[in-house]
C-alpha positions as CSV (number, residue, x, y, z in Angstrom):
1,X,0.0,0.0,0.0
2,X,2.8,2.6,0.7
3,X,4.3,1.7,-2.8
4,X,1.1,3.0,-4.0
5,X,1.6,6.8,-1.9
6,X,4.7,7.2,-3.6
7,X,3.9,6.5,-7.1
8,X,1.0,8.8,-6.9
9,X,3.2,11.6,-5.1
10,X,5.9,10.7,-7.0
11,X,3.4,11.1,-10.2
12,X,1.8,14.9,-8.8
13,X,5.2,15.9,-8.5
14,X,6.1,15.4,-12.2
15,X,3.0,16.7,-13.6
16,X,1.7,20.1,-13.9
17,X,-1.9,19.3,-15.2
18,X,-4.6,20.6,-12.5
19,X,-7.0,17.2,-13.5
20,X,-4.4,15.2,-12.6
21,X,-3.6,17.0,-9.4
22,X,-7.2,16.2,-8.1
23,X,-6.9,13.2,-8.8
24,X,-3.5,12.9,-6.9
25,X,-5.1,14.3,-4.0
26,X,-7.9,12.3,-4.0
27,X,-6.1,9.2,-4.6
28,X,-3.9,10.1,-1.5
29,X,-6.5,11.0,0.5
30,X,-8.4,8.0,0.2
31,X,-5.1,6.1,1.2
32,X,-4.2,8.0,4.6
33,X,-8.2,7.4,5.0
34,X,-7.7,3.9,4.8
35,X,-4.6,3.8,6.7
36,X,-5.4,5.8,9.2
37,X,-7.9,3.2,10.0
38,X,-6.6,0.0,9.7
39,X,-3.5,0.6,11.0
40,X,-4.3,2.0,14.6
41,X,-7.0,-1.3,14.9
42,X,-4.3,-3.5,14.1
43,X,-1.8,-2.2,16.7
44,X,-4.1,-2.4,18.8
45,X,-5.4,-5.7,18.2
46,X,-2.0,-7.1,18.2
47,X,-0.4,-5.0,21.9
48,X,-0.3,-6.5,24.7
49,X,-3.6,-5.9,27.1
50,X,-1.8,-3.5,29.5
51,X,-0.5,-1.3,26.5
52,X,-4.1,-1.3,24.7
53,X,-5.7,2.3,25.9
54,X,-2.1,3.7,25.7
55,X,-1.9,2.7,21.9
56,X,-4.9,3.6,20.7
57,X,-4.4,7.3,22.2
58,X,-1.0,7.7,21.3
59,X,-2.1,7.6,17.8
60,X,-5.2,10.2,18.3
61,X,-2.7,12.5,20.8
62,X,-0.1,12.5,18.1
63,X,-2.6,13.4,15.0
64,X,-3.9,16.6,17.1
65,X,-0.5,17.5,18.0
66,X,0.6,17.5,14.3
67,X,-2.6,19.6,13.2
68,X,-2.0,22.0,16.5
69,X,2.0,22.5,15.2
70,X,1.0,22.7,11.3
71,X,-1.7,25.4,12.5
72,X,0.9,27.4,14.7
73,X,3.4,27.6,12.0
74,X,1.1,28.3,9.1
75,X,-0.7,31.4,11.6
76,X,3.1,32.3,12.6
77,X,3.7,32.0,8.4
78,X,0.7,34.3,7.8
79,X,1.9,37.0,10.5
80,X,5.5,37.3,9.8
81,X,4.9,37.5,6.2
């Protein structure tokens, strides 16, 4: 499946068409859908019982943490610009 993200990123980055830049995006989008779901069920049907809850909200912790920092630097981006 990843080989899959990097052909089609690998493919946007080559092509300067806008059609084919929707479809890049939607293509990708669809993957980190998909893998953004199966993935965390899977770790967390494979951990250990004790490390269950901690898996499963590391994963949710870390994806608002990322979307917190990208916000702060694209407001800091904005403002200093």
């Amino acid at each position: 499946m990843d080989i899959f993200a990097f052909l089609t990123i690998t493919y946007q980055s080559y092509s300067m068409d806008l059609v084919t830049l929707y479809l890049t995006r939607f293509g990708i989008g669809i993957y980190l859908g998909i893998s953004g779901t199966v993935i965390p069920a899977y770790l967390v049907s494979i951990s250990p019982p004790e490390l269950t809850g901690i898996i499963g909200t590391f994963n949710q912790l870390l994806i608002t943490i990322g979307v917190s920092v990208g916000y702060r630097l694209g407001y800091l981006y904005q403002h200093t610009a």
